[in-house]
LUMLUMDREN-2810 file (N, C-alpha, C; in Angstrom, 1 decimal):
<atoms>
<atom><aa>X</aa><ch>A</ch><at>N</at><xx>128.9</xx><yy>130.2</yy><zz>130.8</zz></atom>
<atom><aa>X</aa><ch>A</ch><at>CA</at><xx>130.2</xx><yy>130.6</yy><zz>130.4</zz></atom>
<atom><aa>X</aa><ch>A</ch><at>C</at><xx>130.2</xx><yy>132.1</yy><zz>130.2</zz></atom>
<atom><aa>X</aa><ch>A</ch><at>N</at><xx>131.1</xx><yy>132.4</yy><zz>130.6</zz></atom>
<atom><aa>X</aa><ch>A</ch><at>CA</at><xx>131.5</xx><yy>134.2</yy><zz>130.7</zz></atom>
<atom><aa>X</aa><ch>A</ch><at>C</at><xx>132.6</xx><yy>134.7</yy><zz>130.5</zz></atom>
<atom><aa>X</aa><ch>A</ch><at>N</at><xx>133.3</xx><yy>135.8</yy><zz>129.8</zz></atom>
<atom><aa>X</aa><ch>A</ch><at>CA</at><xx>134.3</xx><yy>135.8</yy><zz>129.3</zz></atom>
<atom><aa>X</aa><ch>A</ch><at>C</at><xx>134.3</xx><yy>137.5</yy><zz>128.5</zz></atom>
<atom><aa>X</aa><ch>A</ch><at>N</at><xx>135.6</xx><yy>138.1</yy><zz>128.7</zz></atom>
<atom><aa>X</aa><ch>A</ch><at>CA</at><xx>136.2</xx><yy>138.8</yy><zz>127.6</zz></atom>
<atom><aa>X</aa><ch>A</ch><at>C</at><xx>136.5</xx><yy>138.5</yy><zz>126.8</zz></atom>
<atom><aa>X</aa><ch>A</ch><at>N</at><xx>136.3</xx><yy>138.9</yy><zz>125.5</zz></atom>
<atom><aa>X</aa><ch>A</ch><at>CA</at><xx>136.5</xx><yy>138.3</yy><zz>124.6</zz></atom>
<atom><aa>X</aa><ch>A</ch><at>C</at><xx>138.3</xx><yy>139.4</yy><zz>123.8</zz></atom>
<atom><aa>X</aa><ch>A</ch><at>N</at><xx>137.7</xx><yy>140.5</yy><zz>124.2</zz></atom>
<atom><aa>X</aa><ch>A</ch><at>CA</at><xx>138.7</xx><yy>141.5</yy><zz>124.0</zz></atom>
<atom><aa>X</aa><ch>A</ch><at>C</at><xx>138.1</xx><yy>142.3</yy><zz>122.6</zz></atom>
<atom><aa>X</aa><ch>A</ch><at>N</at><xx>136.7</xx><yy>141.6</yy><zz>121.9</zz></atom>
<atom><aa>X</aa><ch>A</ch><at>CA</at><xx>136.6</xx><yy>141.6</yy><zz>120.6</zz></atom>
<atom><aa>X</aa><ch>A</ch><at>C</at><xx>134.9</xx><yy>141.5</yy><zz>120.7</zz></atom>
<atom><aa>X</aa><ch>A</ch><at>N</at><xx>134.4</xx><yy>143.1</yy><zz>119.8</zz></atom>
<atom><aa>X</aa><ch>A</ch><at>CA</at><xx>133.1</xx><yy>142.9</yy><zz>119.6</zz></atom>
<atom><aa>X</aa><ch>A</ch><at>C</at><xx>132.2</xx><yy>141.3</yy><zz>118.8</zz></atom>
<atom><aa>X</aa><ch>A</ch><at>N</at><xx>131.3</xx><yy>141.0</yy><zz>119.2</zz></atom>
<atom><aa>X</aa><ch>A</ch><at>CA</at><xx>131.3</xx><yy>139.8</yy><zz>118.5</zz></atom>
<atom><aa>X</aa><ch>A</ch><at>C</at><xx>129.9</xx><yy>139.9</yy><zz>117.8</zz></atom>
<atom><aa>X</aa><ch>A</ch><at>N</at><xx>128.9</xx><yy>141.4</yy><zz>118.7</zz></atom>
<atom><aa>X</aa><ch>A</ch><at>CA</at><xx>127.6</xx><yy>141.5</yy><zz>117.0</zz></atom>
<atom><aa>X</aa><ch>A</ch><at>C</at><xx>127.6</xx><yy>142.7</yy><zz>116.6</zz></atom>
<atom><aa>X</aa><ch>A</ch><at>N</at><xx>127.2</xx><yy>142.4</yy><zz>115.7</zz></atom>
<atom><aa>X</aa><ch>A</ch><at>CA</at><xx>127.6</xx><yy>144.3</yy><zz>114.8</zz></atom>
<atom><aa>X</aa><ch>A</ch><at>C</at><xx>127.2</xx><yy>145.3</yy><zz>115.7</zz></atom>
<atom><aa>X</aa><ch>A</ch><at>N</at><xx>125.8</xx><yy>145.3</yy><zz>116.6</zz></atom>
<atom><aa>X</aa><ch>A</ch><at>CA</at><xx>125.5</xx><yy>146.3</yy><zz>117.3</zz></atom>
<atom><aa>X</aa><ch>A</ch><at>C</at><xx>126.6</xx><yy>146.7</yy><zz>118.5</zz></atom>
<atom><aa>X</aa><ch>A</ch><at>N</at><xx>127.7</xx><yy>145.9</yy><zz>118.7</zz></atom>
<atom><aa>X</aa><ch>A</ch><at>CA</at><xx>128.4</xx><yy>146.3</yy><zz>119.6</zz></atom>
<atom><aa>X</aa><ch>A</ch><at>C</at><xx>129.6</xx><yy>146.3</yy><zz>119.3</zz></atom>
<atom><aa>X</aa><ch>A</ch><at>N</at><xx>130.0</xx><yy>146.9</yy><zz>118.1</zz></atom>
<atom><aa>X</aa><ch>A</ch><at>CA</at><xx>130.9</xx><yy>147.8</yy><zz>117.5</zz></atom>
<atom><aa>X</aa><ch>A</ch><at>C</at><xx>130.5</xx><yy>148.7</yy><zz>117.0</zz></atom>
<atom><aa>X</aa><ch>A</ch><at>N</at><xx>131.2</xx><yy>150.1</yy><zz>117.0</zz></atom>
<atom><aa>X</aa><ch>A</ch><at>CA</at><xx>131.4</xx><yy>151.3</yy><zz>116.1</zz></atom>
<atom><aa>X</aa><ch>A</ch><at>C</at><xx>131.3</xx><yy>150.4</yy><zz>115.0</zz></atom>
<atom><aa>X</aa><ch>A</ch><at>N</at><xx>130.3</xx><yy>151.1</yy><zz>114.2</zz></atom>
<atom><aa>X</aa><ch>A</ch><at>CA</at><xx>129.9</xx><yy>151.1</yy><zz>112.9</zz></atom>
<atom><aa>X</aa><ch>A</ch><at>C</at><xx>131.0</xx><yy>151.0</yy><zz>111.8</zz></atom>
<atom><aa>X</aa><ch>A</ch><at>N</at><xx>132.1</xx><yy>151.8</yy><zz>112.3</zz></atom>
<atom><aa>X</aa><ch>A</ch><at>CA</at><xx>133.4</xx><yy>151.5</yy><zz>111.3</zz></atom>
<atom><aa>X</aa><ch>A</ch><at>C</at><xx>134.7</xx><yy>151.0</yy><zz>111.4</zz></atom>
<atom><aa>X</aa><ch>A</ch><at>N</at><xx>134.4</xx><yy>150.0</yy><zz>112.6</zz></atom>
<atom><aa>X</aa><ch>A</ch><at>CA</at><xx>135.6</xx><yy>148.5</yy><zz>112.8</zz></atom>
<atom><aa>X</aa><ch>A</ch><at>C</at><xx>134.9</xx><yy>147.9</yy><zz>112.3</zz></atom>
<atom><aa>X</aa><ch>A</ch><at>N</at><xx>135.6</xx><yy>147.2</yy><zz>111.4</zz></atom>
<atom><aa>X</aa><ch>A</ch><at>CA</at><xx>135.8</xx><yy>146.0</yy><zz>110.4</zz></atom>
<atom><aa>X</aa><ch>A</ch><at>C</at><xx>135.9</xx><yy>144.9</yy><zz>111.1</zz></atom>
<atom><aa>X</aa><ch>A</ch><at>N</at><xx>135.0</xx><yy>143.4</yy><zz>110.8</zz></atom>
<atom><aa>X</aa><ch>A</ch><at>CA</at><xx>135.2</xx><yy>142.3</yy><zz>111.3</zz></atom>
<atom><aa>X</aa><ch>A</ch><at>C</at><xx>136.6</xx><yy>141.6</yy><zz>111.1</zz></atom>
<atom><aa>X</aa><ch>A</ch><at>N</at><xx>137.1</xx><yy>141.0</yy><zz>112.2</zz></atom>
<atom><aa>X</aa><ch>A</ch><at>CA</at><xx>138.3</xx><yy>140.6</yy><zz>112.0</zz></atom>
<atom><aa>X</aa><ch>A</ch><at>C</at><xx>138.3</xx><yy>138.8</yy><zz>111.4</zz></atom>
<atom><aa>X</aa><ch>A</ch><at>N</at><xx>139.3</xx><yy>138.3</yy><zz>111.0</zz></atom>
<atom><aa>X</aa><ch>A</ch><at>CA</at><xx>139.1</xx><yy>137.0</yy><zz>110.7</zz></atom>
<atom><aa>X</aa><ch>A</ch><at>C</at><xx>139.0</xx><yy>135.9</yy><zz>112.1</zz></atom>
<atom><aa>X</aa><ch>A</ch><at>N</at><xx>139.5</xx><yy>136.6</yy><zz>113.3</zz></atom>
<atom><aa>X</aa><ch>A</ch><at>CA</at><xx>139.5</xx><yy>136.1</yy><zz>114.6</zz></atom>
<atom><aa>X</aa><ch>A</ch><at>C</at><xx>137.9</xx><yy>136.1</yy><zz>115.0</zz></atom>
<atom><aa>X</aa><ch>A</ch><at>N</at><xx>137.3</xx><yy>136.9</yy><zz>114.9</zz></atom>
<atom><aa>X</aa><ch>A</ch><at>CA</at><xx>136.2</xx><yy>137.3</yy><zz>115.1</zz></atom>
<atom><aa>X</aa><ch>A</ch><at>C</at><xx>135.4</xx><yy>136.4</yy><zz>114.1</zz></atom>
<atom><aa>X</aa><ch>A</ch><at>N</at><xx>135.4</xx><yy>135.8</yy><zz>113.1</zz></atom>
<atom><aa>X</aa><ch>A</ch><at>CA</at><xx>134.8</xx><yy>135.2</yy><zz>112.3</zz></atom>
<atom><aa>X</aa><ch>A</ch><at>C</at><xx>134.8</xx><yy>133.7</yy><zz>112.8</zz></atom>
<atom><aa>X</aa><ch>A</ch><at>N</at><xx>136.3</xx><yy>133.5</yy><zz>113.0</zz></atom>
<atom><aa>X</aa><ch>A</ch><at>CA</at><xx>136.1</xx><yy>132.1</yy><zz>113.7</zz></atom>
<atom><aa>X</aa><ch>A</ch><at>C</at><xx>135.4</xx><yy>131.8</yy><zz>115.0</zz></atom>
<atom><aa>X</aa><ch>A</ch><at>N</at><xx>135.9</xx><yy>132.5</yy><zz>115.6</zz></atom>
<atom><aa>X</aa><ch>A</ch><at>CA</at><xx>135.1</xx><yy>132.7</yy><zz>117.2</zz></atom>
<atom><aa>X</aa><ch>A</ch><at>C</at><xx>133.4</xx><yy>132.7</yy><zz>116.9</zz></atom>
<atom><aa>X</aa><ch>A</ch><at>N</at><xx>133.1</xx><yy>133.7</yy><zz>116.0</zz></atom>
<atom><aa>X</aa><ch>A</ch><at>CA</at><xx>131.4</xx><yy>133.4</yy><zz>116.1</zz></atom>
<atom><aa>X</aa><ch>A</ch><at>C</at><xx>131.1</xx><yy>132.0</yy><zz>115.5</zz></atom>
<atom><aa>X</aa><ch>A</ch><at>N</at><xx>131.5</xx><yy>131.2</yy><zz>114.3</zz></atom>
<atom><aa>X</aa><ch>A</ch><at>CA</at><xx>131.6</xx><yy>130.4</yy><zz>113.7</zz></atom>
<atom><aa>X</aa><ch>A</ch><at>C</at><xx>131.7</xx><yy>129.1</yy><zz>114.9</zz></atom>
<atom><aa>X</aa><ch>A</ch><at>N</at><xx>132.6</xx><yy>129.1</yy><zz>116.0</zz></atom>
<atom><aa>X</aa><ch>A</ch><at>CA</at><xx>132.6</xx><yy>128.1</yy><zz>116.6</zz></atom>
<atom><aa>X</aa><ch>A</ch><at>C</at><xx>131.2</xx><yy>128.2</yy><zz>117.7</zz></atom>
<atom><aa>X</aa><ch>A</ch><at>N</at><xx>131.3</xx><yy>129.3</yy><zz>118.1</zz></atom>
<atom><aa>X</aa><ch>A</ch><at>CA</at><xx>129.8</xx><yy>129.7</yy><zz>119.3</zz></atom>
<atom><aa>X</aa><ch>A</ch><at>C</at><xx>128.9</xx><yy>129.4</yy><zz>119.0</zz></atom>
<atom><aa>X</aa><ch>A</ch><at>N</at><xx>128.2</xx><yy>129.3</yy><zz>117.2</zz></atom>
<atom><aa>X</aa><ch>A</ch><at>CA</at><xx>127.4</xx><yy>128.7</yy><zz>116.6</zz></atom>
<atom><aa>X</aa><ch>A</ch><at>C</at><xx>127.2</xx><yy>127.6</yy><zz>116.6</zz></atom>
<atom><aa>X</aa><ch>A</ch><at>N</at><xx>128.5</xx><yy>126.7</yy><zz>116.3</zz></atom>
<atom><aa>X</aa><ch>A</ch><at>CA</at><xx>128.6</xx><yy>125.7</yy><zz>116.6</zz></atom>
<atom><aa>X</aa><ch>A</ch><at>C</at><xx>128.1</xx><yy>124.6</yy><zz>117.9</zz></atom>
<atom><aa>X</aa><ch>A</ch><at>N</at><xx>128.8</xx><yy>125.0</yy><zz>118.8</zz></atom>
<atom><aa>X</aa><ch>A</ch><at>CA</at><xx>128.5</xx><yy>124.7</yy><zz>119.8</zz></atom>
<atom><aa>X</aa><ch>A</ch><at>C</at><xx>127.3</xx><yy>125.5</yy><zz>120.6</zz></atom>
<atom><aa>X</aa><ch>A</ch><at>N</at><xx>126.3</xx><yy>126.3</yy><zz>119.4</zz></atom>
<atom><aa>X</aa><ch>A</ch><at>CA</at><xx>124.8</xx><yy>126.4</yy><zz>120.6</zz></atom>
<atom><aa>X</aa><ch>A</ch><at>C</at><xx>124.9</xx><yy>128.0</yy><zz>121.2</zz></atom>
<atom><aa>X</aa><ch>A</ch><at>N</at><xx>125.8</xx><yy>128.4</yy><zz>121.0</zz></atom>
<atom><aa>X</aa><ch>A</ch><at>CA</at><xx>125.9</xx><yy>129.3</yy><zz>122.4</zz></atom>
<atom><aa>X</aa><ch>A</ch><at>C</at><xx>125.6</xx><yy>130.8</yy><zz>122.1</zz></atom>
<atom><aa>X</aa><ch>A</ch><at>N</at><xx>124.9</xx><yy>131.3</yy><zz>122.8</zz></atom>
<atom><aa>X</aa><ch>A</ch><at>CA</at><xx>125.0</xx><yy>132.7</yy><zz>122.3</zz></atom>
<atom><aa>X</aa><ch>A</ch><at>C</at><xx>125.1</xx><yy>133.8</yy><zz>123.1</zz></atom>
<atom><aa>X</aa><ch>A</ch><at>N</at><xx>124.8</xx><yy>135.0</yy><zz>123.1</zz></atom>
<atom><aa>X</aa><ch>A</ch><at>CA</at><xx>125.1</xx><yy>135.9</yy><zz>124.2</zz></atom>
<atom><aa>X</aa><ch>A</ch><at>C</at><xx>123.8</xx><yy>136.6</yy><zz>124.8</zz></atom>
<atom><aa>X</aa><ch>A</ch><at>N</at><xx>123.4</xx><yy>136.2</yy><zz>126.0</zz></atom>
<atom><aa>X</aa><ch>A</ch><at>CA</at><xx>122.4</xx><yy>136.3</yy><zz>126.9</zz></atom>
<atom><aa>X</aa><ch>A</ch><at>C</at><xx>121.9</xx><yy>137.4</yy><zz>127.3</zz></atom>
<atom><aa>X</aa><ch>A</ch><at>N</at><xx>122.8</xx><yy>138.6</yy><zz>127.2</zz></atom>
<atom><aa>X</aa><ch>A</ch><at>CA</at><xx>122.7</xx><yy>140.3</yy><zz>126.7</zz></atom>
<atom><aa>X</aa><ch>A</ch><at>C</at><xx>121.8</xx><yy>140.5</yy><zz>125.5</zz></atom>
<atom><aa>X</aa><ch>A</ch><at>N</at><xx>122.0</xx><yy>139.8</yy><zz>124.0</zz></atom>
<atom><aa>X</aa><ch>A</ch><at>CA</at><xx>121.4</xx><yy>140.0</yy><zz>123.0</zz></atom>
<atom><aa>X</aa><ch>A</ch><at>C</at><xx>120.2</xx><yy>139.5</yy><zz>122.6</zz></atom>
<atom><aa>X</aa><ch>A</ch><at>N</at><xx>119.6</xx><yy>138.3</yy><zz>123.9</zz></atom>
<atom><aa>X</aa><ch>A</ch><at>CA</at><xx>118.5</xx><yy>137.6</yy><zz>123.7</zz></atom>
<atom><aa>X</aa><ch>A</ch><at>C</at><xx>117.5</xx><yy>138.5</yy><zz>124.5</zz></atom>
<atom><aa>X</aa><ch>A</ch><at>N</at><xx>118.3</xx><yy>139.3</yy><zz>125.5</zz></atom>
<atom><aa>X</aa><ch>A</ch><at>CA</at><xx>117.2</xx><yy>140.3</yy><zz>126.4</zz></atom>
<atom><aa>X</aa><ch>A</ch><at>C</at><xx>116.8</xx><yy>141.6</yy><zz>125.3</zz></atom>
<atom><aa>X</aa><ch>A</ch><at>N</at><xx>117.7</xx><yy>142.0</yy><zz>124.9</zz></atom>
<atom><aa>X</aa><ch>A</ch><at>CA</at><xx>117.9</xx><yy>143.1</yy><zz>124.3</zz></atom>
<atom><aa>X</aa><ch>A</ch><at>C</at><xx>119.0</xx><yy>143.4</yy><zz>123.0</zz></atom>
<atom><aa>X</aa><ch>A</ch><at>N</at><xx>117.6</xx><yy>142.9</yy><zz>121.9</zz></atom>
<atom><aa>X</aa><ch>A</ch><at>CA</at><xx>118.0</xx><yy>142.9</yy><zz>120.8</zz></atom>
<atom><aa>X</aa><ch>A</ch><at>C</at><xx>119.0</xx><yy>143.8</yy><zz>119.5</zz></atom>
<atom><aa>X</aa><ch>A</ch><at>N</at><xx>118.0</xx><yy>144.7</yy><zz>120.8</zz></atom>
<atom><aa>X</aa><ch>A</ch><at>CA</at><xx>118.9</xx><yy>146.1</yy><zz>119.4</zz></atom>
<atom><aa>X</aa><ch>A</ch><at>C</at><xx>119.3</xx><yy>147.3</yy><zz>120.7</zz></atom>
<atom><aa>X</aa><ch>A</ch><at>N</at><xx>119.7</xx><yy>147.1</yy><zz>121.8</zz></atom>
<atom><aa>X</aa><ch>A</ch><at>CA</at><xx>120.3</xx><yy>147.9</yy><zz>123.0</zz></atom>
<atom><aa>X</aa><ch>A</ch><at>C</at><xx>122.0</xx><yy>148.2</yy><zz>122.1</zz></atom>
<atom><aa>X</aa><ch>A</ch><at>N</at><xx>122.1</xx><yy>149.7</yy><zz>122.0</zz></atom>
<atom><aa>X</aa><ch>A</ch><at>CA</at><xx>123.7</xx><yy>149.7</yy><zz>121.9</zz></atom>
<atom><aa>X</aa><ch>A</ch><at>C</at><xx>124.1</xx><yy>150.3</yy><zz>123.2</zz></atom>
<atom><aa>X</aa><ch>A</ch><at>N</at><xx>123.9</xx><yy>149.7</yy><zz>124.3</zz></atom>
<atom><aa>X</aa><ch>A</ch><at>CA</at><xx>125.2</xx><yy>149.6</yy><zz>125.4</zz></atom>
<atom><aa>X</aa><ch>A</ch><at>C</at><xx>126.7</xx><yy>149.6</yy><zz>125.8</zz></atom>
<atom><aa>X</aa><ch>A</ch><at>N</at><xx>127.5</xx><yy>149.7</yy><zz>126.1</zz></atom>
<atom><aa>X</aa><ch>A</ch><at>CA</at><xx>128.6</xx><yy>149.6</yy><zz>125.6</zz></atom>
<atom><aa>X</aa><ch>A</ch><at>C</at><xx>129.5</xx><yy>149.6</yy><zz>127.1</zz></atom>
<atom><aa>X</aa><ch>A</ch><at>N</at><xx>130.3</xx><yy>148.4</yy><zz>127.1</zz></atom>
<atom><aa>X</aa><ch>A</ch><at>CA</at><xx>131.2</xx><yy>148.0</yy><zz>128.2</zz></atom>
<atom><aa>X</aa><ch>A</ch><at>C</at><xx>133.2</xx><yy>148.3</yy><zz>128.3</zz></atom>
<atom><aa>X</aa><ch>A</ch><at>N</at><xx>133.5</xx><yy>148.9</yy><zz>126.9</zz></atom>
<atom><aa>X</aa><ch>A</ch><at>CA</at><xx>134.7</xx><yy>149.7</yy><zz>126.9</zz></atom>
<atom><aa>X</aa><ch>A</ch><at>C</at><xx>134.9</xx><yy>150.5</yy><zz>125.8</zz></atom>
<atom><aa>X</aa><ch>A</ch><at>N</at><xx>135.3</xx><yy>151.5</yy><zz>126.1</zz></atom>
<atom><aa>X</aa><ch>A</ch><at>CA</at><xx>136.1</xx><yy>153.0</yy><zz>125.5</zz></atom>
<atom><aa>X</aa><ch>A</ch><at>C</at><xx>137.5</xx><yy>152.8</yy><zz>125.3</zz></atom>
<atom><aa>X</aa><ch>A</ch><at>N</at><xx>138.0</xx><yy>152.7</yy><zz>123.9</zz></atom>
<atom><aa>X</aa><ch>A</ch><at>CA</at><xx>139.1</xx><yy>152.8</yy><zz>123.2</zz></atom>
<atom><aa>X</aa><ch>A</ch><at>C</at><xx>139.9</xx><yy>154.1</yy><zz>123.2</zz></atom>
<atom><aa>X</aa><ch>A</ch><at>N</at><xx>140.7</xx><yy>154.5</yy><zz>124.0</zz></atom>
<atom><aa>X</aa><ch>A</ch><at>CA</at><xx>141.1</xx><yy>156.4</yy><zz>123.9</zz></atom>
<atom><aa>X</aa><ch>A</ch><at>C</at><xx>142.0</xx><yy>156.2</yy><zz>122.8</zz></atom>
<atom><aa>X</aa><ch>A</ch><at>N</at><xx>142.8</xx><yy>155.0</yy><zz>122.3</zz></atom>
<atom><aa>X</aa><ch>A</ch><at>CA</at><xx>143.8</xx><yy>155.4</yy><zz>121.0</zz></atom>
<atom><aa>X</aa><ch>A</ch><at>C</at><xx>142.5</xx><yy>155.4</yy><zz>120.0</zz></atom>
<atom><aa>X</aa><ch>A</ch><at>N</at><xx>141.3</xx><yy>154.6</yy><zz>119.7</zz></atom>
<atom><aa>X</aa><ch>A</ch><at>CA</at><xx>140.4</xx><yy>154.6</yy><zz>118.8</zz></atom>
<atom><aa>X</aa><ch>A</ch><at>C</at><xx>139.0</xx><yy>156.0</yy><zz>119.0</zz></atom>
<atom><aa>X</aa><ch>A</ch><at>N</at><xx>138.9</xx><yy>156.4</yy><zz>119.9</zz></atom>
<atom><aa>X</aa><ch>A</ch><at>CA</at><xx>137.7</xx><yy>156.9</yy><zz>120.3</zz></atom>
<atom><aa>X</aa><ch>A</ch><at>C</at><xx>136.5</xx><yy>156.6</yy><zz>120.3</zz></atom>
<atom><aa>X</aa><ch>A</ch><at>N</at><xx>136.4</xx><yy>154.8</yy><zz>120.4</zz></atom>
<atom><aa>X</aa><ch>A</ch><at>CA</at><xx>135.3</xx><yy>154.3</yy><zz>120.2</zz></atom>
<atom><aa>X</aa><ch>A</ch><at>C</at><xx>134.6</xx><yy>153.8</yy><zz>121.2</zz></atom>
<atom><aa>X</aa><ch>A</ch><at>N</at><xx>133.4</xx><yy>153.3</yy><zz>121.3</zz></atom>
<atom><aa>X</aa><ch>A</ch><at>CA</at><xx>132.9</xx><yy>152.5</yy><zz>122.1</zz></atom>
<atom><aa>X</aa><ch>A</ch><at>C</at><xx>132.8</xx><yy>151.1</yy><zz>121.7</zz></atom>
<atom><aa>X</aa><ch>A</ch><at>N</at><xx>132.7</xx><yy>149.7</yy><zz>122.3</zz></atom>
<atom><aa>X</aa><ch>A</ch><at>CA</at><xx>132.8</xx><yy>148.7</yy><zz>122.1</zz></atom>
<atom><aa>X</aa><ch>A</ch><at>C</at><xx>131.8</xx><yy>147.9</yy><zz>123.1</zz></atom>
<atom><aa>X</aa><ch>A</ch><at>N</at><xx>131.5</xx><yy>146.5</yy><zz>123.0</zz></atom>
<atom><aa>X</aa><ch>A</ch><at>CA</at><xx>130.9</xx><yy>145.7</yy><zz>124.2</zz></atom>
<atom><aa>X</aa><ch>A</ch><at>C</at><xx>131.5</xx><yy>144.9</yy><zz>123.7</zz></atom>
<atom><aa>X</aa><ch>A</ch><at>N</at><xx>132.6</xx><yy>144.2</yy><zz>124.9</zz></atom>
<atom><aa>X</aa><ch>A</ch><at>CA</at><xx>133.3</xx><yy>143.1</yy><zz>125.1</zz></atom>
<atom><aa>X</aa><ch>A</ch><at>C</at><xx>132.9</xx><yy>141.9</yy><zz>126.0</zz></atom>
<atom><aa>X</aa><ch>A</ch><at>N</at><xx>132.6</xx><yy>142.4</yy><zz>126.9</zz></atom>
<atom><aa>X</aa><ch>A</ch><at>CA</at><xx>131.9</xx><yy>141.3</yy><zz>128.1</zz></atom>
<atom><aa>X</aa><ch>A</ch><at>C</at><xx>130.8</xx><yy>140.9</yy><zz>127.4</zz></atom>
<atom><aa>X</aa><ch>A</ch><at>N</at><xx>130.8</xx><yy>139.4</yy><zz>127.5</zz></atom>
<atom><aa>X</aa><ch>A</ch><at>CA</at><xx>130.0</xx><yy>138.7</yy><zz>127.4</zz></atom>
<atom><aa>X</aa><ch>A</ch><at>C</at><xx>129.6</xx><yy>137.4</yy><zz>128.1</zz></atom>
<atom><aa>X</aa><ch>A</ch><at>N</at><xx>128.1</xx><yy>137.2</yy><zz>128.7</zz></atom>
<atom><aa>X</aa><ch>A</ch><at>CA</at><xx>127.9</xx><yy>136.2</yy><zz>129.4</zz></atom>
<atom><aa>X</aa><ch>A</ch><at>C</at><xx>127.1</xx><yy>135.0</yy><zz>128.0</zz></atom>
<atom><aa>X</aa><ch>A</ch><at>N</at><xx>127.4</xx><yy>133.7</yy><zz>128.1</zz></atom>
<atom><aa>X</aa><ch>A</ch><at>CA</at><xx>127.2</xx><yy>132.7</yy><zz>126.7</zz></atom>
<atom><aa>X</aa><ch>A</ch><at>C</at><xx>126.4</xx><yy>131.6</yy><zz>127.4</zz></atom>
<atom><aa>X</aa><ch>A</ch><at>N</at><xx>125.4</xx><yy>131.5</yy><zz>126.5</zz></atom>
<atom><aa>X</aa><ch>A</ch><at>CA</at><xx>124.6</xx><yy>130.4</yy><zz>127.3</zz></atom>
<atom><aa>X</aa><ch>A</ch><at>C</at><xx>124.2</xx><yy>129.4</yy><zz>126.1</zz></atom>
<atom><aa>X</aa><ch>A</ch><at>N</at><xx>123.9</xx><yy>128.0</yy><zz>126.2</zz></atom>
<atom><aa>X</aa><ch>A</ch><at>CA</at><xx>123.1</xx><yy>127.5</yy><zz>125.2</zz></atom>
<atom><aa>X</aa><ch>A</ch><at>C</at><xx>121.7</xx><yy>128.0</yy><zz>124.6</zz></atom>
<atom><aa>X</aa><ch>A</ch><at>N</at><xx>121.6</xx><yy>128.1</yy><zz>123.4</zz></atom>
<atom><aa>X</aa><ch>A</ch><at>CA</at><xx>120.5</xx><yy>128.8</yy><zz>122.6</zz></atom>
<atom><aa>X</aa><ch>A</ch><at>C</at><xx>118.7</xx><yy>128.3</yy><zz>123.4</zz></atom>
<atom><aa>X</aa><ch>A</ch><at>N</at><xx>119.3</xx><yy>126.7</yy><zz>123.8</zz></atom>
<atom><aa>X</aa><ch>A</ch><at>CA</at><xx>117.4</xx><yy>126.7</yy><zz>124.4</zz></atom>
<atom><aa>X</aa><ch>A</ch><at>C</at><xx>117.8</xx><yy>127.0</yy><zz>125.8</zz></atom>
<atom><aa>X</aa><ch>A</ch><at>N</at><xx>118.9</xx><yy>126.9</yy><zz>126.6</zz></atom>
<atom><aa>X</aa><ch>A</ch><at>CA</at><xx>118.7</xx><yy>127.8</yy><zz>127.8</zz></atom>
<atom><aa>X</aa><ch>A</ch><at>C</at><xx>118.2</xx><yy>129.1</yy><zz>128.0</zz></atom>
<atom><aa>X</aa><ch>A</ch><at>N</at><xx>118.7</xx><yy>130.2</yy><zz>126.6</zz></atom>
<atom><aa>X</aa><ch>A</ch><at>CA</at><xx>118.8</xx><yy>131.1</yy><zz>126.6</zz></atom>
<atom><aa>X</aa><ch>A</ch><at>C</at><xx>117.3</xx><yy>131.7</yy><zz>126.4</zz></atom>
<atom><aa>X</aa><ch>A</ch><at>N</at><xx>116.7</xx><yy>130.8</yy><zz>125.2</zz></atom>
<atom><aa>X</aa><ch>A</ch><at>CA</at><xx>115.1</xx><yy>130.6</yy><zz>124.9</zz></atom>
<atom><aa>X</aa><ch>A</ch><at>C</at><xx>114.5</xx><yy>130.9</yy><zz>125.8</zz></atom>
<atom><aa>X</aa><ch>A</ch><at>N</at><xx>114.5</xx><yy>129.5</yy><zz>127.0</zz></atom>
<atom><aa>X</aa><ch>A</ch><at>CA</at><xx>114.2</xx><yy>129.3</yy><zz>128.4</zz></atom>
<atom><aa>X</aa><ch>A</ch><at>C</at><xx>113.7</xx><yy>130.7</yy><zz>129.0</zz></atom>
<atom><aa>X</aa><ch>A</ch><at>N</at><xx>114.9</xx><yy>131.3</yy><zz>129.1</zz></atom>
<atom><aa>X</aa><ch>A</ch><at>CA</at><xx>115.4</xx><yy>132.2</yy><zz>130.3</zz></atom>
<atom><aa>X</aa><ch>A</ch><at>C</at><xx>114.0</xx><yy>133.7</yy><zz>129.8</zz></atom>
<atom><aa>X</aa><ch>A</ch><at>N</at><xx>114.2</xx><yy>133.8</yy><zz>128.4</zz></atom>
<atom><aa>X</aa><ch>A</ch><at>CA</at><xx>113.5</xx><yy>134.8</yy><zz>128.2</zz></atom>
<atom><aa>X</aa><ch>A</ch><at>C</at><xx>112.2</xx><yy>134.4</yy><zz>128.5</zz></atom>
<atom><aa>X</aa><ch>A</ch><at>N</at><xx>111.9</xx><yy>132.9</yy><zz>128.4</zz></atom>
<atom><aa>X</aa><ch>A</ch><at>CA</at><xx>110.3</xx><yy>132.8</yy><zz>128.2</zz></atom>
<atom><aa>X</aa><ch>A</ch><at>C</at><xx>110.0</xx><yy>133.1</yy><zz>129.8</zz></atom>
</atoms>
């Protein structure tokens, strides 16, 4: 699964001073749920990379996200 989310979804991939939203809460809440995590953050734990630039915010963000199940993802690194 792969997807924009439009919405940082781990603290390292938001500016340090956007605030979690309650959309964002649910969203990780369900990903948990269902296993799934982001396949970016299993390679590279603490990378601040960044996939869009806000010009009304002047921030950086990472939006794109590829989602895998958590033992696939295990897998993939092993």
């Amino acid at each position: 699964m792969e997807g924009e989310f439009n919405t940082p979804l781990a603290p390292l991939d938001r500016p340090s001073k956007q605030k979690i939203n309650k959309e964002t809460l649910v969203l990780n809440g369900t990903l948990d749920q269902m296993d799934l995590v982001g396949t970016y953050r299993t390679f590279h734990p603490k990378a601040t990379e960044y996939t869009f630039f806000s010009n009304a915010h002047d921030t950086f963000s990472r939006i794109d996200y590829i989602l895998a199940h958590k033992q696939v993802s295990i897998n993939l690194k092993r």
